[in-house]
LUMNUKE-328285 format. One record per residue (C-alpha): residue number from 1; residue in one letter; x, y, z. Coordinates in steps of 0.02 Angstrom, whole numbers. Example, Ala and Ser with C-alpha at 12.3 -4.5 7.8 and 13.67 -1.06 7.14 Angstrom:
BEGIN
 resi resn     px     py     pz
    1    A    615   -225    390
    2    S    684    -53    357
END
This chain:
BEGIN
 resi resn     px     py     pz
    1    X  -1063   3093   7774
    2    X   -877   3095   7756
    3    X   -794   3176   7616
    4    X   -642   3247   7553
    5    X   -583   3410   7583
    6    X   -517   3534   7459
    7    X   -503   3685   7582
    8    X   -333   3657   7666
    9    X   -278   3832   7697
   10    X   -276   3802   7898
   11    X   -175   3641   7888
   12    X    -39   3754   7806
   13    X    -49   3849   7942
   14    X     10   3753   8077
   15    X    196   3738   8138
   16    X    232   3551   8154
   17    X    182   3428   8050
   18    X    193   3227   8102
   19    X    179   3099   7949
   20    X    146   2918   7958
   21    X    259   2830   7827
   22    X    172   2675   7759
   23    X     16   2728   7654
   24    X     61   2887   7678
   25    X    239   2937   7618
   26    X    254   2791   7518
   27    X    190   2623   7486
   28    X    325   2465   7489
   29    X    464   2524   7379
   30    X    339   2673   7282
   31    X    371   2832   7324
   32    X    202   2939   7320
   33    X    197   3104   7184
   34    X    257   3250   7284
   35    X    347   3196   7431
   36    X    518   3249   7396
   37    X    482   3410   7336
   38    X    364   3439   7508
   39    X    500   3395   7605
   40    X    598   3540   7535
   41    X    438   3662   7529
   42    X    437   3603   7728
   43    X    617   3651   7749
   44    X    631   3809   7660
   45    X    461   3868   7757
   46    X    537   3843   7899
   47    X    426   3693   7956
   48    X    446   3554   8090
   49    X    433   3384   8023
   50    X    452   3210   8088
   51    X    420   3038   8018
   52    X    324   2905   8106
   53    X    286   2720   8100
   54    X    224   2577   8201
   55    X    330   2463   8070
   56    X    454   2379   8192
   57    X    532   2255   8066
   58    X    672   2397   8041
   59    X    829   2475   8129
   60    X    825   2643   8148
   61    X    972   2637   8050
   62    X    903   2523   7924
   63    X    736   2637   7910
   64    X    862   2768   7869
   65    X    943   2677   7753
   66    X    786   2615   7664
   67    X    717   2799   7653
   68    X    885   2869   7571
   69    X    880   2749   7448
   70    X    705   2817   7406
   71    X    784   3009   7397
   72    X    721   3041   7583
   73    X    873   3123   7663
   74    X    830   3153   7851
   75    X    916   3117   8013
   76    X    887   3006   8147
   77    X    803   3168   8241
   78    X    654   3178   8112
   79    X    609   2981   8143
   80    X    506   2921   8279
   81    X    482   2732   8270
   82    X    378   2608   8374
   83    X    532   2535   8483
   84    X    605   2703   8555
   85    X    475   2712   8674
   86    X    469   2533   8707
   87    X    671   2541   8719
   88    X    642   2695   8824
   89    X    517   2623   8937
   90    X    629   2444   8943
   91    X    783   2558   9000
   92    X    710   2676   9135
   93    X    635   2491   9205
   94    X    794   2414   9213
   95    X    748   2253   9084
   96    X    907   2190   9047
   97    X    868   2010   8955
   98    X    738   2007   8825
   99    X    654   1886   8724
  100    X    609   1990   8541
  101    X    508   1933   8421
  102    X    574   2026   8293
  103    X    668   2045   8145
  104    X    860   2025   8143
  105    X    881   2173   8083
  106    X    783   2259   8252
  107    X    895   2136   8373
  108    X   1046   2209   8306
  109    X    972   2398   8356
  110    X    930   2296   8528
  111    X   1108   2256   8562
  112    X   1167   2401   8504
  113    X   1041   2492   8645
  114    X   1130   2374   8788
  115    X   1020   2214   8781
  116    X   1047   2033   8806
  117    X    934   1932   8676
  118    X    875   1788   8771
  119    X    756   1659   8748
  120    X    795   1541   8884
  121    X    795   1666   9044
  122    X    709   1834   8986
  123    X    646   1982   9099
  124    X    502   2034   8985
  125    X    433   1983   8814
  126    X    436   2099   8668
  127    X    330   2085   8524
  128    X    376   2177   8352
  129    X    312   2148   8179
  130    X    434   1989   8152
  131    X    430   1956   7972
  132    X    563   1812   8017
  133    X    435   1725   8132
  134    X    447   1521   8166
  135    X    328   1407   8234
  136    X    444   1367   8368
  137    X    469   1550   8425
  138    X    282   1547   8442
  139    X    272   1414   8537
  140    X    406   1486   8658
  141    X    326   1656   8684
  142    X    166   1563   8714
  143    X    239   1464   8856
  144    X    325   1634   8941
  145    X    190   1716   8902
  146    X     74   1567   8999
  147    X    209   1589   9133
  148    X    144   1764   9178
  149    X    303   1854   9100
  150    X    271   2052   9080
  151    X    246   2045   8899
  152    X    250   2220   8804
  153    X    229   2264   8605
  154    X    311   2407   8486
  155    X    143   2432   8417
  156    X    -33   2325   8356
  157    X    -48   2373   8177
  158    X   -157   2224   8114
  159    X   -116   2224   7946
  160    X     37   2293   7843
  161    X    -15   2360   7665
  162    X     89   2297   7523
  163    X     98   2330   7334
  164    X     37   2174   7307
  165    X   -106   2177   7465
  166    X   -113   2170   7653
  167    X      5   2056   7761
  168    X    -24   2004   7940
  169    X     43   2124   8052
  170    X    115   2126   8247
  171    X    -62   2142   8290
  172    X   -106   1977   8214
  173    X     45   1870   8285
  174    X    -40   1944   8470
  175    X   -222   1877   8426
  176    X   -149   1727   8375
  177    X    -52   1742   8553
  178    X   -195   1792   8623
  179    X   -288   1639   8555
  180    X   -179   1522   8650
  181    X   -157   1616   8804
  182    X   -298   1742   8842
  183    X   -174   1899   8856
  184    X   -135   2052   8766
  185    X     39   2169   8791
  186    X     45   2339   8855
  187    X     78   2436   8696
  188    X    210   2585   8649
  189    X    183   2661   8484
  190    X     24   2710   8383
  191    X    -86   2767   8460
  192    X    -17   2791   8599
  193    X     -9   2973   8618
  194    X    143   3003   8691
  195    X    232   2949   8536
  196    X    207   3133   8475
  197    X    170   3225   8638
  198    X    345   3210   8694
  199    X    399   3278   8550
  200    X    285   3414   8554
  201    X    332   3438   8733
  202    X    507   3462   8697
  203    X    491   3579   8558
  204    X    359   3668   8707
  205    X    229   3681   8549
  206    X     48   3655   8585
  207    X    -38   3512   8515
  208    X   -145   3621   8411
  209    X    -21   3674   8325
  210    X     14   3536   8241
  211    X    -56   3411   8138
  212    X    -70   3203   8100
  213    X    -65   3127   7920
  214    X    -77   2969   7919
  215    X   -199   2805   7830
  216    X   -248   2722   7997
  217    X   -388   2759   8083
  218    X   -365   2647   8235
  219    X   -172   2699   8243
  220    X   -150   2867   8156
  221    X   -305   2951   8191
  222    X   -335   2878   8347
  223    X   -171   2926   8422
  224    X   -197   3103   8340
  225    X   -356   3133   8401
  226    X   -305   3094   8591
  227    X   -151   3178   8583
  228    X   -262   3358   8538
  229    X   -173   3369   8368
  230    X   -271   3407   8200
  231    X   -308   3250   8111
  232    X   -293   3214   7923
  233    X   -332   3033   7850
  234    X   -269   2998   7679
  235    X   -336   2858   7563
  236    X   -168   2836   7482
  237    X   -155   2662   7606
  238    X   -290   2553   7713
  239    X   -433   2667   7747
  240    X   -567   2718   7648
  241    X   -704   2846   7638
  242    X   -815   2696   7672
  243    X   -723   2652   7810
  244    X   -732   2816   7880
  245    X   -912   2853   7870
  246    X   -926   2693   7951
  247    X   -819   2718   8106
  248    X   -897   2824   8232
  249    X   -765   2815   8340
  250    X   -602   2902   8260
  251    X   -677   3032   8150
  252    X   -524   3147   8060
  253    X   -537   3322   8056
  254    X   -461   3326   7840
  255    X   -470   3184   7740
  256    X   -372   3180   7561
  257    X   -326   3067   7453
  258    X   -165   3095   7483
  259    X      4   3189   7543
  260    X     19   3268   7371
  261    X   -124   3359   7389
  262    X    -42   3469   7575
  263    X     98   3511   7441
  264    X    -17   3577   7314
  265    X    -95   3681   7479
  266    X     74   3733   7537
  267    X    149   3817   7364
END
């Protein structure tokens, strides 16, 4: 039976650390207790730290933006987001014209990268966690999508927790896709588990030297847990220590209830 653990003293241990953001740093605009001053504990021990989520509806710029004006100052080199590796992987294929079904604030970070935004003559089909969706956009990917386009997606988070509850997610716009057209996209961020192993491979640390926080199992933990990293769920966002014990699949090595408690380990 699952339960949460008090004895942290190996977590502290380890030399990089990898934190989901939503459910686990914060939660909508709400800061958890503790973060800011275990970002600093991180920095003055000496720690590597990076920031991750499957939440495509953002710019990197934008997700910057958003986590200043909650007191997070990082740099672009301590995020990892859901579209760099699907940029990267559109890039080193040579997709020029893409129809995204995202946000406009994620087209604008697709321009920026070299794009074309096209609906009418697209290379490949992207699917992000469009919080601008239409019917009529639907409709369209559908059809390309019917058409036997190579159809790809930042990540397949089902649900996206709230303040106020849960709100469909990019993996809900592909079942209701897949509904109409029997096909799933390949998939680029969590948990997929290069999304931290190339990180880990360019700082040349070994995976078990680090560790995964995050609320997912299916995303976080799943991804940790194939990547060879240490695994801790929290319960500050989706899952649950019911959820856990149910799952037999992605078991995490820590559970807390949340990131508060690794700063309380670390002092």
């Amino acid at each position: 039976m699952a339960q949460i653990d008090k004895d942290l003293s190996s977590l502290v241990k380890k030399s990089v650390y990898f934190f989901d953001l939503d459910g686990t740093i914060y939660l909508g605009d709400t800061l958890f207790d503790g973060v800011l001053e275990l970002i600093e504990l991180l920095r003055k021990k000496k720690k590597k730290f990076y920031f991750l989520s499957n939440n495509s509806s953002k710019s990197s710029k934008d997700y910057l933006l958003k986590l200043k004006n909650l007191k997070i100052d990082i740099s672009y080199e301590n995020l990892i987001l859901s579209q760099h590796p699907t940029i990267d992987y559109l890039k080193k294929n040579s997709y020029k014209r893409v129809f995204l079904m995202g946000t406009e604030s994620l087209k604008e970070e697709f321009r920026e990268q070299g794009f074309i935004l096209s609906e009418n003559d697209p290379e490949i089909l992207v699917l992000a966690f469009d919080q601008e969706l239409t019917y009529n956009r639907l409709v369209k990917a559908a059809l390309l999508i019917q058409n036997d386009i190579p159809y790809i997606a930042t990540h397949l988070d089902n649900r996206c927790p709230t303040k106020n509850g849960y709100i469909p997610d990019a993996g809900g716009i592909a079942a209701l896709l897949d509904k109409a057209t029997e096909r799933m996209p390949r998939v680029f961020g969590k948990p997929n588990k290069e999304m931290i192993l190339f990180k880990l491979d360019f700082l040349n640390i070994d995976p078990k030297d680090a560790v995964m926080f995050g609320d997912r199992l299916y995303t976080d933990i799943k991804m940790g847990i194939n990547a060879g990293v240490t695994t801790c769920c929290v319960l500050s966002g989706e899952s649950t220590l019911s959820m856990i014990n149910k799952n037999e699949e992605f078991k995490p090595d820590f559970i807390i209830e949340g990131i508060w408690e690794l700063l309380e380990a670390l002092k």
